[in-house]
VEXDREN-2710 file (C-alpha; in Angstrom, 1 decimal):
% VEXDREN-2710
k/r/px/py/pz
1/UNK/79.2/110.6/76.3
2/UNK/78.8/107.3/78.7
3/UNK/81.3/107.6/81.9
4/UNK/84.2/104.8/81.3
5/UNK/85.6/103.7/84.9
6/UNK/88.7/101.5/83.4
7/UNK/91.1/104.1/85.4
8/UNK/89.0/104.4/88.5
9/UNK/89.7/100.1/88.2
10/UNK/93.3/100.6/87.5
11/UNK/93.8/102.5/90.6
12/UNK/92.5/99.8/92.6
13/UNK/96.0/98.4/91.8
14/UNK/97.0/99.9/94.6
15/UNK/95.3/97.7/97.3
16/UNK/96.3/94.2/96.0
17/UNK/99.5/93.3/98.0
18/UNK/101.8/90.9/96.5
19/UNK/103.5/87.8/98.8
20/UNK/100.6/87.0/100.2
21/UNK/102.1/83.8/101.4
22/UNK/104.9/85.5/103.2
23/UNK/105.7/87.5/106.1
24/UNK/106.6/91.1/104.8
25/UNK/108.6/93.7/106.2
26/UNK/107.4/95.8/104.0
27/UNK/104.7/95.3/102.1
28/UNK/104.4/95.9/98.2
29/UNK/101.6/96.6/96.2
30/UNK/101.0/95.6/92.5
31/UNK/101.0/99.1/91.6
32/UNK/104.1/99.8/92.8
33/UNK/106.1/96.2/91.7
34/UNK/104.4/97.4/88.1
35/UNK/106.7/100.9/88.0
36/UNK/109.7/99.0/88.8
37/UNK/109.3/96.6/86.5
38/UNK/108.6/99.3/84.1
39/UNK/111.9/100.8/85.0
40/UNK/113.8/97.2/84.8
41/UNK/111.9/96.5/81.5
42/UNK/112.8/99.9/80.0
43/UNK/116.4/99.3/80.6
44/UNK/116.5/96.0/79.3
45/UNK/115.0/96.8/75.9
46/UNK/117.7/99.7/76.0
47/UNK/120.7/97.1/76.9
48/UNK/119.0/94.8/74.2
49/UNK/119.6/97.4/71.7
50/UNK/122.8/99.0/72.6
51/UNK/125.1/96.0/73.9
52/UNK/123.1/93.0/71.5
53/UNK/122.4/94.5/68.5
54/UNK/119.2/94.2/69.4
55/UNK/115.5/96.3/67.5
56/UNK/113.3/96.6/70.2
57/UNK/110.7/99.7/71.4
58/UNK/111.7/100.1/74.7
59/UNK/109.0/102.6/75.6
60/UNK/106.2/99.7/74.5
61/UNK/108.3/97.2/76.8
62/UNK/107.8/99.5/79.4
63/UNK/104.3/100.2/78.9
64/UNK/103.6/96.1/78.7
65/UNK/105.0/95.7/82.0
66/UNK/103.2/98.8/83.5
67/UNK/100.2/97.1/82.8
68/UNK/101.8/93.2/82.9
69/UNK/99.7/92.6/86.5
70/UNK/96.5/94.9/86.4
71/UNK/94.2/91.7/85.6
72/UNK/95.2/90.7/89.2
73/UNK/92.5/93.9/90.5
74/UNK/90.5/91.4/89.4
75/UNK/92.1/88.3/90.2
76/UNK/94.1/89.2/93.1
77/UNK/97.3/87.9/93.3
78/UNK/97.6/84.1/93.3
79/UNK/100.4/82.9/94.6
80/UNK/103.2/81.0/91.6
81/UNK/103.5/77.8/93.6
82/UNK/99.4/77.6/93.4
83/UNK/99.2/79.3/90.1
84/UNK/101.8/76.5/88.3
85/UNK/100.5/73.9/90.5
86/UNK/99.3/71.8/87.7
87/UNK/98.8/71.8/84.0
88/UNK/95.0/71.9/85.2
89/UNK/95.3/75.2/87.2
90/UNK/97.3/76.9/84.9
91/UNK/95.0/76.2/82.5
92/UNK/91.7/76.9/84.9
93/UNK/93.8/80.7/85.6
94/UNK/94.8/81.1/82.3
95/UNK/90.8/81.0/81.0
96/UNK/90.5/83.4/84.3
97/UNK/92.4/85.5/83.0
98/UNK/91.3/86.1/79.9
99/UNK/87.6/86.9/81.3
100/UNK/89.2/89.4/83.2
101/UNK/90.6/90.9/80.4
102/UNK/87.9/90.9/78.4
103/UNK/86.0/92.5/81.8
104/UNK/88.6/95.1/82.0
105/UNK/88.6/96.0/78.2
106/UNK/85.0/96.3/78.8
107/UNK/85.3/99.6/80.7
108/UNK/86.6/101.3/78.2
109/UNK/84.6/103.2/75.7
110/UNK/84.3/101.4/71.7
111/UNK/86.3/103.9/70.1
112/UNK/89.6/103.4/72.0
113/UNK/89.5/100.0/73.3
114/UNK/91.5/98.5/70.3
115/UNK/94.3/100.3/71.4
116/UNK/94.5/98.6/74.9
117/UNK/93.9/94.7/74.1
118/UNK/97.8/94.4/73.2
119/UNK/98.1/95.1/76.7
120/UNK/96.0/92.7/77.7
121/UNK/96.1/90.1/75.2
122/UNK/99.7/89.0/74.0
123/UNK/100.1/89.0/70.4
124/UNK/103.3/87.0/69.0
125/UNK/104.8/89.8/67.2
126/UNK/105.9/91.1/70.5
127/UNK/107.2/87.9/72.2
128/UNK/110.9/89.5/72.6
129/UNK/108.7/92.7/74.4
130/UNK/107.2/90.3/76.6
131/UNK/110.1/88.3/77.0
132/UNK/112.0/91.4/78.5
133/UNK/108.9/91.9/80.7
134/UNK/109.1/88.9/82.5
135/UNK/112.8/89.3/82.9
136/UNK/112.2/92.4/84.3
137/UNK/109.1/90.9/86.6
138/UNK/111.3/88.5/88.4
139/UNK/114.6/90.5/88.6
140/UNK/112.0/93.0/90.8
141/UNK/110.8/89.7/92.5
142/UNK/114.5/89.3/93.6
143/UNK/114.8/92.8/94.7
144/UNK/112.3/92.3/96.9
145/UNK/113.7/89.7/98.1
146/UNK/116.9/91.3/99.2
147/UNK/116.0/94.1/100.3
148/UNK/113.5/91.6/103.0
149/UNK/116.4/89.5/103.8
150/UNK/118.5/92.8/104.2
151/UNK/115.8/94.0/106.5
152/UNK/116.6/90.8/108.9
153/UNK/113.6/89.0/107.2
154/UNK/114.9/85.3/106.5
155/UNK/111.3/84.3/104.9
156/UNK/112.7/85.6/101.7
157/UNK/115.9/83.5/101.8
158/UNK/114.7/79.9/99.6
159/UNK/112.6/82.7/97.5
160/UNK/115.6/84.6/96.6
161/UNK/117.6/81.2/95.8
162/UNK/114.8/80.0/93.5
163/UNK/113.9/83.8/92.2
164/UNK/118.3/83.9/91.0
165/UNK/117.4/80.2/89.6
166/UNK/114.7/81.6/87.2
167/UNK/116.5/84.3/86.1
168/UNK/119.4/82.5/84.9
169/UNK/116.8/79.7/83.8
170/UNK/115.6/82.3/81.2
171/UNK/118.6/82.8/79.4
172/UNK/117.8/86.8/78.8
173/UNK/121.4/88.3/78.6
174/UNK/120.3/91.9/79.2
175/UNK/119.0/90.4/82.5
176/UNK/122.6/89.2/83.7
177/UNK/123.6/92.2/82.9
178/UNK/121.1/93.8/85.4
179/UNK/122.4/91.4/88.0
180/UNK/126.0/91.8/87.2
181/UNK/126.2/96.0/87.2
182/UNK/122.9/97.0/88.7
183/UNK/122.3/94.2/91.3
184/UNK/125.0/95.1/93.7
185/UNK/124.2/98.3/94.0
186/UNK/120.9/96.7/96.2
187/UNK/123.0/95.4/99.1
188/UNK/124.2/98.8/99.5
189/UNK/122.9/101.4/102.8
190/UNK/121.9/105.1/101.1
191/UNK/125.1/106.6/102.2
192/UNK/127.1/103.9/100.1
193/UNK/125.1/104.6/97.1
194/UNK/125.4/108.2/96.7
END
């Protein structure tokens, strides 16, 4: 049986830092922003169902976003105001993107591949996934935001303005729910949260 070195690639999530345009106090890795959002996704799929009467798998939300950024190991992390810069460039990263998906798929061996190109490739019938994904991927955008600014970094103050603009912009009510009962709980020191 031929060697497959997809997870050895994963791994490598790990060394592609995220705000590469900013000054960090601490710095994040993909791999790390991807558990979180995990974590945020998972409970949004959950609030969807419980408080909205919503149907959603909230263990395949939280897979999607465990795996919403690995095609940056290959693309590193372009910064959003580059990425959305023009209809051009977006459309220039978007065929990017799908080569390195395809690239990635490649490591995999034949007869499990078809069960990782939903990850990579996003199929309509699990927009509302997706949807709770990206919620989830910019409410971790704003916690790192706060938590900078908390830390005395003021690079992160217009980001954390325009990050809350998003949000609401998105009209996902499980995600105002995040910011309205889980949010606050951020500006707290460890003593005041346990």
């Amino acid at each position: 049986m031929k060697s497959s070195k997809f997870f050895a690639i994963i791994s490598r999530m790990k060394y592609i830092n995220r705000w590469s345009l900013m000054r960090n106090t601490v710095t994040e890795n993909i791999s790390e922003h991807s558990l979180e959002v995990a974590f945020i996704a998972h409970l949004l799929a959950v609030l969807r169902n419980k408080r909205f009467g919503g149907n959603v798998n909230p263990e395949r939300v939280a897979l999607l976003a465990m795996y919403h950024d690995t095609l940056e190991i290959i693309t590193g992390d372009l910064p959003t105001p580059i990425k959305y810069y023009s209809k051009k460039i977006k459309s220039a990263y978007s065929e990017i993107e799908n080569n390195a998906s395809r690239q990635l798929l490649s490591y995999l061996p034949d007869d499990i591949k078809g069960e990782y190109e939903s990850l990579f490739y996003k199929d309509e019938s699990e927009s509302e996934h997706w949807e709770l994904v990206k919620a989830a991927d910019k409410i971790s955008a704003l916690i790192k935001c706060v938590e900078e600014k908390q830390m005395g970094n003021k690079d992160f103050s217009d980001a954390e303005i325009a990050t809350l603009k998003i949000i609401k912009e998105l009209n996902v009510k499980e995600a105002d729910v995040f910011l309205e009962e889980f949010m606050p709980s951020y500006g707290l020191t460890l003593d005041r949260q346990t």
